[in-house]
N, C-alpha and C positions, 0 to 999 in steps of 0.2 A: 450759587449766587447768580443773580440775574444780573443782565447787565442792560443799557435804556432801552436799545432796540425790543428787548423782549418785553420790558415792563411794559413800553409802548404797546406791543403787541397784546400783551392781555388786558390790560385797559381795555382797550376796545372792543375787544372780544365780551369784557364785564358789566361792558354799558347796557346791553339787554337782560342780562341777567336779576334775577329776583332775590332780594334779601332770606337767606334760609334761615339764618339764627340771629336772636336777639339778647343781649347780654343786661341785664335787667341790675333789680338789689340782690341776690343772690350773688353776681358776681362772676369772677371767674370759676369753675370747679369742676373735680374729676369728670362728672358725666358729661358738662360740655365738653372738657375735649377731647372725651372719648367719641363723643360726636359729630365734632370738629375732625378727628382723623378718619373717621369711618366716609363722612362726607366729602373730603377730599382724596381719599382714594377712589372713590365712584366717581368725582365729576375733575379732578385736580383743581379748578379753580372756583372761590366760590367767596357770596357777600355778604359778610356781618354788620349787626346795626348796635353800638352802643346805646342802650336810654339814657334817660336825663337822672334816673333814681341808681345807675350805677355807680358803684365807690370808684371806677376805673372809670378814666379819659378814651376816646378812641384809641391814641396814639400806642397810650400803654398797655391798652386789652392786644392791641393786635401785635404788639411786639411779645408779650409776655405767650400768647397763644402761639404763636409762630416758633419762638424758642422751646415751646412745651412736645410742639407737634411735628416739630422741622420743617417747618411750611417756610416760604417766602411772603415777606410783606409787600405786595405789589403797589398799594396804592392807599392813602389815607386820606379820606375829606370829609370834614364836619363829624358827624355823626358813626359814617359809613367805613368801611374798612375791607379790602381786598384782600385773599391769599390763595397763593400757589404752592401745592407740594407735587411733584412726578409719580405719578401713580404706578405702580409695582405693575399691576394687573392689567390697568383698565386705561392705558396708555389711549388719547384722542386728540392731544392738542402738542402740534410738531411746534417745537420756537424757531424763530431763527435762528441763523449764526451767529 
């Protein structure tokens, strides 16, 4: 569990970052988030885009994906959508206290 100081912190870290996945009519499903976990063990943090043709809201793509993957919901706005999980391996991004 994150606590503000950290969300803070990766916020800002996320703000130059590039939306890697888009969650379309398809929806949520296996192969995203098997791609969803594979890409946050390589980067821990990373930004999804709901479309306008998804059955899913931001809110709830990113809770339900977070729940699926153990990730952290770091941050939700409009569209866009943040998550954090600790990467086993590929450890880069120290939080603070």
């Amino acid at each position: 569990m994150l606590n503000s100081t950290q969300r803070a912190q990766l916020r800002s870290m996320a703000n130059t970052y590039e939306t890697i996945f888009q969650i379309g009519k398809g929806g949520i499903n296996e192969q995203l988030l098997k791609q969803v976990s594979e890409a946050l063990e390589a980067r821990e943090l990373i930004k999804l885009r709901v479309l306008e043709t998804s059955p899913d809201n931001s809110r709830t793509a990113a809770d339900l994906i977070a729940k699926k993957v153990g990730a952290d919901v770091v941050q939700v706005i409009g569209s866009r959508f943040i998550l954090y999980k600790e990467s086993k391996d590929n450890k880069h991004i120290m939080l603070v206290k």
